[in-house]
DOZALUM-814930 format. One line per 8 residues: number of its first residue (from 1); for each residue x, y, z of C-alpha. Coordinates in Angstrom, 2 decimals, padded with zeros to 5 digits, m for minus. Layout:
N
NUM = X/Y/Z; ...
//
This chain:
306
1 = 000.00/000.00/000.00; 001.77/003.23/m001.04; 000.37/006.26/001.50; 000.03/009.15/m000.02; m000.21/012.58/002.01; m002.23/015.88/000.23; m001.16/017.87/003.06; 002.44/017.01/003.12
9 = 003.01/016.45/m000.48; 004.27/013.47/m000.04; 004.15/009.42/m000.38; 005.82/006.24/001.47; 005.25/002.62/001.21; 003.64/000.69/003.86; 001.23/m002.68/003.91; m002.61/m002.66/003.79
17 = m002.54/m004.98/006.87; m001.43/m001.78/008.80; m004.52/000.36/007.25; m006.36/000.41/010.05; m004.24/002.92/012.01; m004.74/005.62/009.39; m008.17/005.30/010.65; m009.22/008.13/013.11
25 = m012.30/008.48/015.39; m015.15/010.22/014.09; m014.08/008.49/010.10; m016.85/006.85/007.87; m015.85/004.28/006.46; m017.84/004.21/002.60; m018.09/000.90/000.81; m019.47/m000.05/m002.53
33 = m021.99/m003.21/m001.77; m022.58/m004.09/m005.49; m022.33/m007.88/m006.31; m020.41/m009.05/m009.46; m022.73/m011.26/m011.29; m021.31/m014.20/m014.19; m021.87/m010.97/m016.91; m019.58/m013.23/m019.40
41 = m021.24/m015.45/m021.86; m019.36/m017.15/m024.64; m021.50/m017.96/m027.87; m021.92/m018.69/m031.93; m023.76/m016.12/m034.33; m027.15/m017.76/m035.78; m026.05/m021.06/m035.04; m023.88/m023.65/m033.28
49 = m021.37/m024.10/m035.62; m021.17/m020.30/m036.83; m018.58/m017.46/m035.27; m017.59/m017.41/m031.74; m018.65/m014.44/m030.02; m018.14/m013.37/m026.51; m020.89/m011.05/m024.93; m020.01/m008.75/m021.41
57 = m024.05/m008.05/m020.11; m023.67/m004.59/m019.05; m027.39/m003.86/m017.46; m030.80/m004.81/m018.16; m032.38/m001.53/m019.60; m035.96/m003.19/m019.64; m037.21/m006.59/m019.31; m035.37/m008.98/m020.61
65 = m033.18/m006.14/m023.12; m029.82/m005.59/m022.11; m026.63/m003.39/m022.68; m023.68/m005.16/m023.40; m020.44/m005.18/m025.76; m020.06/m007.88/m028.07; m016.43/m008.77/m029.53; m015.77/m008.97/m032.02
73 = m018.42/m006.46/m032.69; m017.92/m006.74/m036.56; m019.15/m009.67/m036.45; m022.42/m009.17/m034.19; m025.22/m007.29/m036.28; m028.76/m006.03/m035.63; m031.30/m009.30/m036.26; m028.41/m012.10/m035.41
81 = m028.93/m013.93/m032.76; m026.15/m015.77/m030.71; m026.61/m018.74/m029.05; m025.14/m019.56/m025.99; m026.99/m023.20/m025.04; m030.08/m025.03/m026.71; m032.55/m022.78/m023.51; m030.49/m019.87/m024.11
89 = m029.69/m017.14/m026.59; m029.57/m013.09/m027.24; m030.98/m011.23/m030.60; m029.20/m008.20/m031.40; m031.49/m005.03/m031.55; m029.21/m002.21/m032.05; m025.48/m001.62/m032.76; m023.55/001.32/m030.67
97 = m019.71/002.21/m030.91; m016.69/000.31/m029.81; m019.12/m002.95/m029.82; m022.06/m001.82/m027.54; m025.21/m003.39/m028.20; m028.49/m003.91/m026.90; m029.86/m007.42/m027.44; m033.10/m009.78/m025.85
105 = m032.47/m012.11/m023.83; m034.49/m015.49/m024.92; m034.41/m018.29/m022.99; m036.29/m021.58/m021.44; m035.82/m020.86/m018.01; m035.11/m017.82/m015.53; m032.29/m016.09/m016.80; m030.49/m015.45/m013.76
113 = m030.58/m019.40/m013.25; m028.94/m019.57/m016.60; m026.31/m016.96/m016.26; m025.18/m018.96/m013.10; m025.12/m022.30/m015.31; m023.27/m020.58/m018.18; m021.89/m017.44/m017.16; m018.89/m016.63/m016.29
121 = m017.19/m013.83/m013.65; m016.18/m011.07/m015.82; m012.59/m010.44/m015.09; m010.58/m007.64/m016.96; m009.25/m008.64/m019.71; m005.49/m007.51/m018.91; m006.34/m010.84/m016.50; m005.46/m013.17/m019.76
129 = m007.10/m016.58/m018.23; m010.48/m017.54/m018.51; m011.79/m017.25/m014.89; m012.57/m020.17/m012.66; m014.04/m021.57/m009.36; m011.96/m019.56/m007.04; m013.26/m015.98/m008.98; m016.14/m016.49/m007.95
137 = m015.53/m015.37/m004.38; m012.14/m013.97/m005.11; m013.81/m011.41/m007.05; m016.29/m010.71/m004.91; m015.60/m008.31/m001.92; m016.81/m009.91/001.90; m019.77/m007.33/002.19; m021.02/m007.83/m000.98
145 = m025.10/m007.74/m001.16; m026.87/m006.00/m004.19; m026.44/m008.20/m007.67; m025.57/m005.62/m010.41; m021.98/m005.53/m011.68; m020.32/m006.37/m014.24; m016.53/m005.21/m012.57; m016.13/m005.25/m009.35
153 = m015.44/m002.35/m006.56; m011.73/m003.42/m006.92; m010.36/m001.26/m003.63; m013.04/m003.01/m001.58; m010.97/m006.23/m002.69; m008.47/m005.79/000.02; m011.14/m006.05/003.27; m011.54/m009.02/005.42
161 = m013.96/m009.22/007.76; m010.55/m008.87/010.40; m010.04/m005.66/008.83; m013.23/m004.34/008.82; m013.67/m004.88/012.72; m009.79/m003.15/013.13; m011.56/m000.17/011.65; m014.71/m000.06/014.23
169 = m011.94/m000.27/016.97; m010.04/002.73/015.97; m013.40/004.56/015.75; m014.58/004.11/012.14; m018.18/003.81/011.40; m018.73/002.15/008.43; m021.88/002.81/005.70; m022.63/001.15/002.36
177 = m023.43/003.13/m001.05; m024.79/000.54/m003.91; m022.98/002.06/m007.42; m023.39/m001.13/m010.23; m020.28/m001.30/m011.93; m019.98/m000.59/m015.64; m019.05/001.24/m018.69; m019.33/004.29/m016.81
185 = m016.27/002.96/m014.73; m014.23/001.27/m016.74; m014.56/002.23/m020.25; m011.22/003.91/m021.72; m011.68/007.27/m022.03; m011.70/008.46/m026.36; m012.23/012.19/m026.58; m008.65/014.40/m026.43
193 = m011.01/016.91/m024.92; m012.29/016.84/m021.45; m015.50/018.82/m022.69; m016.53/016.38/m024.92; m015.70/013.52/m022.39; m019.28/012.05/m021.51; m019.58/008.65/m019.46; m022.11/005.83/m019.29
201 = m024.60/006.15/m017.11; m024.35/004.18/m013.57; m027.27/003.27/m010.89; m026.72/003.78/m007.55; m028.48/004.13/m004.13; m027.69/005.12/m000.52; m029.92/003.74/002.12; m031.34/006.98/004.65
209 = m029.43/005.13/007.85; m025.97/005.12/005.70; m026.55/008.61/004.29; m026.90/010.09/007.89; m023.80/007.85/008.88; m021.85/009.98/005.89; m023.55/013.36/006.72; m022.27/013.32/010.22
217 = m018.91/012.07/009.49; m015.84/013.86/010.73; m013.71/012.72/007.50; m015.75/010.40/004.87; m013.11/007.95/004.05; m014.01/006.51/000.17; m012.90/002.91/m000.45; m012.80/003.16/m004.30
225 = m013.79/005.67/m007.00; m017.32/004.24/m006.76; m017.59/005.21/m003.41; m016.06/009.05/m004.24; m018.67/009.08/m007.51; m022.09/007.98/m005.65; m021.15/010.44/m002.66; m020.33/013.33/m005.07
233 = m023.65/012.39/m006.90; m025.89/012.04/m003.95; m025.36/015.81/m002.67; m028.67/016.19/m005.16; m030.53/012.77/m004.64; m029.80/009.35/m002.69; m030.62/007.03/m005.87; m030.85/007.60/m009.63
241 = m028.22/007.40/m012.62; m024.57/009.12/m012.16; m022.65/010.45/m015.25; m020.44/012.66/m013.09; m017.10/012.46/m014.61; m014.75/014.02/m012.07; m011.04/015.70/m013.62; m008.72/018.02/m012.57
249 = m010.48/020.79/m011.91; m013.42/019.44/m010.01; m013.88/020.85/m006.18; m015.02/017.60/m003.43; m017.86/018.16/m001.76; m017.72/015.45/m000.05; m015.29/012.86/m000.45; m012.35/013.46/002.13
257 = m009.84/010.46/002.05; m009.93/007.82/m000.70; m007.97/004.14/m000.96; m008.23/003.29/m004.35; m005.86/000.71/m006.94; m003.74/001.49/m009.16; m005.56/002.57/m012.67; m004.46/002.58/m016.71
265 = m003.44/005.50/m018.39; m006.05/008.13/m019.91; m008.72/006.66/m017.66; m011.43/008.25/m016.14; m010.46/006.85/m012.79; m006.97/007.88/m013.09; m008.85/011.61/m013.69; m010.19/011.20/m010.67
273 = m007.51/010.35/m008.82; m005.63/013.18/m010.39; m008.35/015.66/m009.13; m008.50/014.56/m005.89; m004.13/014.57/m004.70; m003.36/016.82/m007.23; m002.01/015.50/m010.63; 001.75/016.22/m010.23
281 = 002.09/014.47/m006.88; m000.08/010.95/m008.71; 002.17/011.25/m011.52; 005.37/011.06/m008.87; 003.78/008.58/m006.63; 002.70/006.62/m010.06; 006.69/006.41/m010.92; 007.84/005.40/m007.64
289 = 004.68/002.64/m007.86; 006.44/001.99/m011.25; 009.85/001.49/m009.76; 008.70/000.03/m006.77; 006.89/m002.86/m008.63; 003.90/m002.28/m007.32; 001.45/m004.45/m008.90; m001.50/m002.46/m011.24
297 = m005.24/m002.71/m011.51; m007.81/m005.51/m010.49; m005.52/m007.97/m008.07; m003.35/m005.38/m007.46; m002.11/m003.04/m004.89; m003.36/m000.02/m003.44; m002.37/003.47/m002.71; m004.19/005.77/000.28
305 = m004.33/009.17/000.20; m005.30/011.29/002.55
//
């Protein structure tokens, strides 16, 4: 865990199992409850023996209609349908950029009972394995509830229940936000202009008890970007859809510490980042994570800053 310091300017390396005394009495602790649900479905175009596609479920829009990307997304058009068991398959309804598409979901039998029978957990792909058993939990964090992700809250990785009760004893509350992971997270960023930069749209919901937890806060302490984005959104309402992209530039009003991963360049979460310690001191604590060998996004490390 590399510490960062806003006030000091400054950075050191420590461990994550010694995160609980940056804790201080009077802290909220803010983590993202979202489940990660088997989003990943591997299929063939119009039938079994046609082109392999792979399809990332994004959200369910309406009944049964979904968002999702599609690679390769030449080869998924409107009308096809892809077929991922005899009881199950998708029709294509529209085409969007960079292989988003909205498609039906057809099948013989509930379709959340299917996506656990043929779904898969949607690791990144940087992760270059198909996932198996032990991703199921693995990338899952312990206090997951709410089924809606299709990535999950990657800082919240790092908690064990252990950790979580080392936090009450140095005085934390903690209080959940629900943000579904999506495109709105983790798409790469496209536009050279920040003006122009517009991302997908992302549910999420904070329950009255944990929004009075975070209102009466001495320091709200954000595990994850999620966390920082639903809190930022929710000075207007305590559920709906979030666009907020958040860049240099941006002025907190109410995120005060955040421990977040390590992100890829000309991200939107890297932006974040950037706006919240300043971007000059990331960049130098990105080089020393660089030199360090820190390890990078999903399994990775983390980095605290206060």
């Amino acid at each position: 865990m590399l510490v960062v310091s806003r006030e000091r300017r400054s950075f050191h390396d420590d461990s994550f199992r010694n995160f609980s005394k940056y804790i201080r009495a009077g802290d909220c602790l803010i983590l993202n409850n979202t489940r990660v649900f088997r989003a990943r479905l591997h299929g063939r175009r119009n039938h079994m023996a046609g082109a392999e596609l792979e399809v990332l479920l994004l959200r369910e829009e309406e009944t049964n209609i979904w968002k999702c990307l599609v690679k390769p997304a030449k080869r998924a058009r409107a009308g096809d349908r892809i077929l991922f068991s005899d009881e199950f398959s998708a029709e294509i309804l529209e085409e969007g950029e960079f292989g988003e598409r909205s498609v039906r979901l057809i099948a013989a039998a509930p379709i959340a009972e299917l996506l656990d029978r043929c779904g898969e957990m949607p690791l990144p792909p940087y992760i270059e394995r198909r996932a198996g058993a032990a991703d199921r939990e693995r990338y899952q964090t312990v206090f997951a509830a709410h089924t809606g992700s299709a990535a999950a809250p990657t800082a919240g990785l790092h908690f064990t229940p252990a950790m979580l009760d080392r936090c009450r004893a140095a005085g934390a509350k903690i209080a959940y936000i629900t943000l579904h992971v999506g495109l709105g997270t983790f798409a790469p960023v496209r536009e050279k202009r920040l003006e122009n930069i517009r991302l997908h749209e992302e549910h999420f919901e904070i329950a009255e008890g944990d929004a009075e937890q975070i209102r009466l806060a001495k320091r709200r302490f954000c595990v994850g970007t999620t966390s920082v984005r639903a809190i930022e959104s929710a000075t207007t309402a305590m559920r709906g859809e979030t666009r907020l992209f958040i860049h240099p530039g941006y002025q907190f009003r109410a995120a005060d510490a955040l421990l977040t991963n390590f992100h890829l360049p000309e991200s939107s979460l890297l932006m974040l980042v950037s706006a919240f310690a300043g971007r000059e001191l990331v960049l130098a604590a990105y080089h020393h994570a660089v030199a360090a060998r820190y390890r990078f996004f999903s399994y990775g490390d983390c980095m605290l800053i206060e």
